[in-house]
MITINU-204177 format. One record per residue (C-alpha): residue number from 1; residue in one letter; x, z, y. Coordinates in pm, 1 decimal, always signed. Last residue first. Layout:
% MITINU-204177
+-----+------+----------+----------+----------+
!  nr ! rest !       px !       pz !       py !
+-----+------+----------+----------+----------+
! NUM !    A !        X !        Z !        Y !
...
+-----+------+----------+----------+----------+
% end
This chain:
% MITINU-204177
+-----+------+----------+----------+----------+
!  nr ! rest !       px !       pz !       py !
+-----+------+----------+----------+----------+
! 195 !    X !   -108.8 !  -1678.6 !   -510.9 !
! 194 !    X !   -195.8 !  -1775.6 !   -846.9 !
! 193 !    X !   -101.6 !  -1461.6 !  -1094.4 !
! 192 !    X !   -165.3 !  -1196.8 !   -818.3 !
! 191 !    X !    +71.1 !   -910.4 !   -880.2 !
! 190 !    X !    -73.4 !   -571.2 !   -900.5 !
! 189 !    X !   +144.6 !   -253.8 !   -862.3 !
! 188 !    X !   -103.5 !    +41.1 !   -932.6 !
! 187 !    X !    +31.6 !    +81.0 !  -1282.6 !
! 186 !    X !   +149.0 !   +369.8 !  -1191.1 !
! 185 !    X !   +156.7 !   +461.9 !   -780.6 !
! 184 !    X !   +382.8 !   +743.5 !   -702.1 !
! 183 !    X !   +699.9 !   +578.9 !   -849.1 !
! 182 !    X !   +993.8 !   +661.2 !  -1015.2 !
! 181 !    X !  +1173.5 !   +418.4 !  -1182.9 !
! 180 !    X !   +962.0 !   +151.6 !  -1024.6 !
! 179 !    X !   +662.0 !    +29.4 !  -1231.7 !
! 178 !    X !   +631.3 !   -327.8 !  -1446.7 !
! 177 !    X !   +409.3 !   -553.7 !  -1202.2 !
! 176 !    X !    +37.4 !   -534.9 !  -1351.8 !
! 175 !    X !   -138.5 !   -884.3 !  -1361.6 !
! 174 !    X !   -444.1 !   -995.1 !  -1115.0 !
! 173 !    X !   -627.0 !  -1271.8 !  -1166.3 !
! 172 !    X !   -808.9 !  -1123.1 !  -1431.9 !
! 171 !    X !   -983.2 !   -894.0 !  -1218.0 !
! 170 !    X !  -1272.8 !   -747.9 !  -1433.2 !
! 169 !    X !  -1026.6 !   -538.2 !  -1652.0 !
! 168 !    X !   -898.2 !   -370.4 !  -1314.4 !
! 167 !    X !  -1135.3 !   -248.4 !  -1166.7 !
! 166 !    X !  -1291.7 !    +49.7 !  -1387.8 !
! 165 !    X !   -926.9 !   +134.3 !  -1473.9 !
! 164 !    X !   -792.8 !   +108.0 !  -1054.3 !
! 163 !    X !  -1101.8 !   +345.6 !   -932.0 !
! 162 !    X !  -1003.6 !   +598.6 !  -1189.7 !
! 161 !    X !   -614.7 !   +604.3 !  -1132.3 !
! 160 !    X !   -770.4 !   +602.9 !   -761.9 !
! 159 !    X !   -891.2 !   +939.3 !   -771.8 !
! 158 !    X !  -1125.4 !  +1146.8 !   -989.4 !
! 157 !    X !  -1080.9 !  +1381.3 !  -1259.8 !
! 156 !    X !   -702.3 !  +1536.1 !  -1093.3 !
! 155 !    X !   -434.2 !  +1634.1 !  -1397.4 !
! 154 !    X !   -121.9 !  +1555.4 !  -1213.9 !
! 153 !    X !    -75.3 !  +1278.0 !  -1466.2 !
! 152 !    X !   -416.5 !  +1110.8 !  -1323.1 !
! 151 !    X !   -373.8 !  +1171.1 !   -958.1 !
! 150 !    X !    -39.8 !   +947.9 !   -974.2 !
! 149 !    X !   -236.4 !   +652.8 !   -909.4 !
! 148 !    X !   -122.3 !   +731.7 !   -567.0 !
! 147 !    X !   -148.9 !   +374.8 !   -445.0 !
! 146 !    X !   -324.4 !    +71.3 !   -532.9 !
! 145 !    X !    -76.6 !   -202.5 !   -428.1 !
! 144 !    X !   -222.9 !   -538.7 !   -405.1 !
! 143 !    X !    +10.6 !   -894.1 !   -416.7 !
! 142 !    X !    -88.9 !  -1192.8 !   -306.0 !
! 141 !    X !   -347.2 !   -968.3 !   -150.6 !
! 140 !    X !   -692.2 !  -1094.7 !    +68.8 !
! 139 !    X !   -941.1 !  -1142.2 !   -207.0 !
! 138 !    X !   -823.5 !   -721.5 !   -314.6 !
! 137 !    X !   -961.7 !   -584.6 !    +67.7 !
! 136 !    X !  -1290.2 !   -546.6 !    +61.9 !
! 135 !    X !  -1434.6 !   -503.0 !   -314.6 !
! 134 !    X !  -1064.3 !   -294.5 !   -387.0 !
! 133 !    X !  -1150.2 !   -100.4 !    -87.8 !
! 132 !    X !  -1518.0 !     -6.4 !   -176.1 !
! 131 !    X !  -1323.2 !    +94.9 !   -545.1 !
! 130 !    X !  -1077.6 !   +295.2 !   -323.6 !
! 129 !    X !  -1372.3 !   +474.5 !   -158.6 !
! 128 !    X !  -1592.4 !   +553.6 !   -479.6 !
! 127 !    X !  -1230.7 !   +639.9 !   -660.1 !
! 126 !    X !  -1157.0 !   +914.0 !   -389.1 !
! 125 !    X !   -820.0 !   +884.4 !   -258.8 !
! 124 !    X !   -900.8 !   +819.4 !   +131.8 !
! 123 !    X !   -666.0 !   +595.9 !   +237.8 !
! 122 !    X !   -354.2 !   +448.8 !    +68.7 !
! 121 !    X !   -461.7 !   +117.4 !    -35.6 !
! 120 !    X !   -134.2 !   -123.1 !    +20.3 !
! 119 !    X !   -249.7 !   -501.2 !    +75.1 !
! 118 !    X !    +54.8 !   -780.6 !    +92.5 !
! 117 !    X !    -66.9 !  -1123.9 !   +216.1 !
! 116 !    X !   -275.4 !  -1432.7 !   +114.6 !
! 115 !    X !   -346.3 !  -1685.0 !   +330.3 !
! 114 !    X !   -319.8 !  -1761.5 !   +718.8 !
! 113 !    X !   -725.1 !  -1667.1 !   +739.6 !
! 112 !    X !   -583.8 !  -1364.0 !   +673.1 !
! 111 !    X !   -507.9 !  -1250.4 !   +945.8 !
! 110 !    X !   -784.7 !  -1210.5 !  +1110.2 !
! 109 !    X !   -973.0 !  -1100.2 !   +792.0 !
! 108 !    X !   -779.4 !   -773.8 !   +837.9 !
! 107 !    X !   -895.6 !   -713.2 !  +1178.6 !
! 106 !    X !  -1254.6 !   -772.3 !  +1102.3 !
! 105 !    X !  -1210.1 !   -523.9 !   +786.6 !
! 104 !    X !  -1097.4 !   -258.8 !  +1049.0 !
! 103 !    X !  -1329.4 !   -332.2 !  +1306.9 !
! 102 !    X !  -1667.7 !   -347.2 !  +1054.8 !
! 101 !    X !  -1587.5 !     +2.4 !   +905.2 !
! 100 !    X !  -1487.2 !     +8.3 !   +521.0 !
!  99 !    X !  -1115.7 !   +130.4 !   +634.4 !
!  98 !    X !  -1226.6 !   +400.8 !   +810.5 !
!  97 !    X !  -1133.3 !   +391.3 !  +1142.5 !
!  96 !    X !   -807.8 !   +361.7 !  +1428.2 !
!  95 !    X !   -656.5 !    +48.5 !  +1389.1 !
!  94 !    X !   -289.6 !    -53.0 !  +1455.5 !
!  93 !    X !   -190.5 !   -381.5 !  +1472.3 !
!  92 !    X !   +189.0 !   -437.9 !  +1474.8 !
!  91 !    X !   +382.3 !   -794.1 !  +1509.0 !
!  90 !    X !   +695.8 !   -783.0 !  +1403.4 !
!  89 !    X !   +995.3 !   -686.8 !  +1587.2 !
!  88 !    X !   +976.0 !   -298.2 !  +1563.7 !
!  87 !    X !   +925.1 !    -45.3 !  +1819.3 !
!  86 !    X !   +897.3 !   +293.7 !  +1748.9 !
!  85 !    X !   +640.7 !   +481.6 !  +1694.7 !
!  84 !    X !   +418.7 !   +743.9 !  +1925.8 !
!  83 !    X !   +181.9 !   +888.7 !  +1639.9 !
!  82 !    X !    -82.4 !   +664.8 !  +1544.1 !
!  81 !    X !   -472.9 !   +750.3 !  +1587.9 !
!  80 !    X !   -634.9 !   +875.2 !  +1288.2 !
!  79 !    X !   -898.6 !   +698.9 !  +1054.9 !
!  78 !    X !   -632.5 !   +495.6 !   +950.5 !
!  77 !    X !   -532.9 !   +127.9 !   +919.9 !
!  76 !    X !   -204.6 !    -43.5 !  +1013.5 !
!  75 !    X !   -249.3 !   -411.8 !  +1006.1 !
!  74 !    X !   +103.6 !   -570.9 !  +1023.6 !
!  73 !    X !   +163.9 !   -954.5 !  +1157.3 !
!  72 !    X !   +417.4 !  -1197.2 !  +1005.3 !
!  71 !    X !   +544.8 !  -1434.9 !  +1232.5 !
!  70 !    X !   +908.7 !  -1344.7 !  +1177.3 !
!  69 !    X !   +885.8 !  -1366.2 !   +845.0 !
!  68 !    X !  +1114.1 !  -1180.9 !   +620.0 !
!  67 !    X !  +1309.6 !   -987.2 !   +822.6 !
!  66 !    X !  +1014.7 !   -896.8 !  +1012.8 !
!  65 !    X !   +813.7 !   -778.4 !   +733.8 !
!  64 !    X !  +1061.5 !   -568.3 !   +633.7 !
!  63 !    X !  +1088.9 !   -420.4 !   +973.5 !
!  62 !    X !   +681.0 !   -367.8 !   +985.6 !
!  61 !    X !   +683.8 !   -189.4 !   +644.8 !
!  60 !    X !   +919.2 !    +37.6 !   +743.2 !
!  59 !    X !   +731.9 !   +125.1 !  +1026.7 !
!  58 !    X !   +431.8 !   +108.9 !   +866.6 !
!  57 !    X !   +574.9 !   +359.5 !   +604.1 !
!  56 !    X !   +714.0 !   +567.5 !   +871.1 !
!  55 !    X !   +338.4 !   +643.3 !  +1028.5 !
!  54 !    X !   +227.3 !  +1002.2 !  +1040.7 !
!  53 !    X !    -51.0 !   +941.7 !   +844.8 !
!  52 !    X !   -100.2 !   +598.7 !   +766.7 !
!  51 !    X !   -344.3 !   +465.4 !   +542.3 !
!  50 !    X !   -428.9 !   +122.5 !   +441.7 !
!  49 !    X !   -208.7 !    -68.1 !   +511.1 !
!  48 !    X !   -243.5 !   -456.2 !   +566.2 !
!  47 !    X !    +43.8 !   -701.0 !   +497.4 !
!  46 !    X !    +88.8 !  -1051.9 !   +660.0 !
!  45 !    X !   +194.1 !  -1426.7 !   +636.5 !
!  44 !    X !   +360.2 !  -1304.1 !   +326.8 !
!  43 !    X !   +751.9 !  -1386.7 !   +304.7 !
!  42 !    X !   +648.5 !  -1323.5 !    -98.4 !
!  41 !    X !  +1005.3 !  -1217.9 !   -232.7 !
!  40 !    X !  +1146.5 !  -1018.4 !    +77.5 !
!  39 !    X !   +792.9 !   -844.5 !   +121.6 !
!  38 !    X !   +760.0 !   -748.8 !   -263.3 !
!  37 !    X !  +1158.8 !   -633.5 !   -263.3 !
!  36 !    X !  +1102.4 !   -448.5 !    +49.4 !
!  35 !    X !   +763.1 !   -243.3 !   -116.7 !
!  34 !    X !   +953.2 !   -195.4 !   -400.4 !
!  33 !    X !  +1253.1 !    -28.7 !   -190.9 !
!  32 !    X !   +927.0 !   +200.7 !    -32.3 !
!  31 !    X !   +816.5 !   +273.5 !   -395.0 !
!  30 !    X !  +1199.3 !   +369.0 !   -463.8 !
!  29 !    X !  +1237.6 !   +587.4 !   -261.3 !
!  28 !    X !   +903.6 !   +798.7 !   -283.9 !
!  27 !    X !   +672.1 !   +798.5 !    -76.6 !
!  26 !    X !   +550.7 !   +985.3 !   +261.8 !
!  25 !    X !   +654.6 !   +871.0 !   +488.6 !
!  24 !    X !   +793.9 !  +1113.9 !   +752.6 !
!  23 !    X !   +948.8 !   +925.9 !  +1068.0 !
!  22 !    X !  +1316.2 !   +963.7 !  +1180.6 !
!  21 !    X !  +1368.5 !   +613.4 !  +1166.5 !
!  20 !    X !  +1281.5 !   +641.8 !   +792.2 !
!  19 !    X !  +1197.9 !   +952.2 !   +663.4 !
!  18 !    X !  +1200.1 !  +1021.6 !   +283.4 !
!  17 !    X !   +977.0 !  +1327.5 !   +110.9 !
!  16 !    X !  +1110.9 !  +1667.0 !    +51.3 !
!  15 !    X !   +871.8 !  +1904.3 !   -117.2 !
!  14 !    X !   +945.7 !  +1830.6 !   -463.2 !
!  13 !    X !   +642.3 !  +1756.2 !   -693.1 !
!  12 !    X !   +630.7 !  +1418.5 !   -667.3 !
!  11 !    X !   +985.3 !  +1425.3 !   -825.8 !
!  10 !    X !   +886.2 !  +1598.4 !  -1096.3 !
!   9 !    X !   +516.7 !  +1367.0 !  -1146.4 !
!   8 !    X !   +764.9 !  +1063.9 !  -1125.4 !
!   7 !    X !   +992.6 !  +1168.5 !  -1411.4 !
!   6 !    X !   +714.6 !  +1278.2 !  -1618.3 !
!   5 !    X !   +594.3 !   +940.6 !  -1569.7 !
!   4 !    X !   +921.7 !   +752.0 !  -1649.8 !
!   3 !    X !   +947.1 !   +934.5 !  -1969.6 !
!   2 !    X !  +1306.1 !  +1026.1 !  -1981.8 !
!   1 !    X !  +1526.0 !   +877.9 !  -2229.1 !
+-----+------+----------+----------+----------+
% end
């Protein structure tokens, strides 16, 4: 059998990364079918990303989201503006700053105040900025996604594999979700035990 790791750092490796609507994203397949499953399970009121580069994964996201309830609202964050996307039937906010700065976190507490939705950190990778996130943003997810944990099989010191293992053992109330098959963020799938 084929360590599942391995297996991710191989496919990480290959140039070619899924579009969706004709938009780069990215991840891997089966992160983004993870990221439908999560949506389609929970329903969540709403999910906030964290980094968006050239925007597919919101996209995607945003669809999902849709199916799953209508009145769910996206918060796309990113210190870049968005590309021209497509429309999708949920409703999109998309914030241009750093995900510590007073308008993104405002627009994330927006809405929350309907409970607790889907969080995806995918910002800036260093573990002092991912740990700032996981102070911000972690009250707000059901269910918290602490991408590119990756780094650490690829051999980087710092990143958010570090950020998550400092975390992570003073959050009890989260639990890891077993990984995809392949998967960009390892053990970086964090299931709230009382949502």
């Amino acid at each position: 059998m084929t360590d599942p790791i391995a297996a991710s750092v191989a496919r990480w490796r290959e140039p070619h990364r899924p579009a969706y609507r004709g938009i780069y994203t990215q991840q891997l397949e089966p992160d983004l079918e993870r990221y439908a499953e999560v949506i389609a399970e929970l329903a969540p009121p709403f999910v906030v990303e964290i980094g968006r580069a050239e925007g597919g994964t919101a996209v995607w996201l945003a669809d999902h989201l849709a199916d799953a309830n209508r009145d769910g609202v996206l918060v796309s964050i990113d210190i870049l503006p968005p590309a021209r996307l497509p429309p999708t039937l949920a409703k999109v906010v998309y914030i241009t700053a750093s995900s510590t700065d007073v308008e993104a976190i405002a627009a994330a507490r927006d809405v929350a105040v309907g409970g607790r939705g889907l969080v995806l950190l995918d910002g800036d990778h260093s573990s002092a900025q991912v740990t700032r996130e996981l102070a911000i943003y972690a009250d707000m997810a059901a269910y918290l996604i602490v991408e590119d944990t990756i780094m650490g099989a690829l051999g980087y010191d710092d990143g958010p594999h570090v950020a998550l293992a400092d975390w992570l053992p003073d959050h009890p109330e989260f639990v890891q979700d077993p990984d995809p098959i392949l998967t960009q963020h390892p053990g970086g799938w964090l299931r709230r035990r009382n949502p």
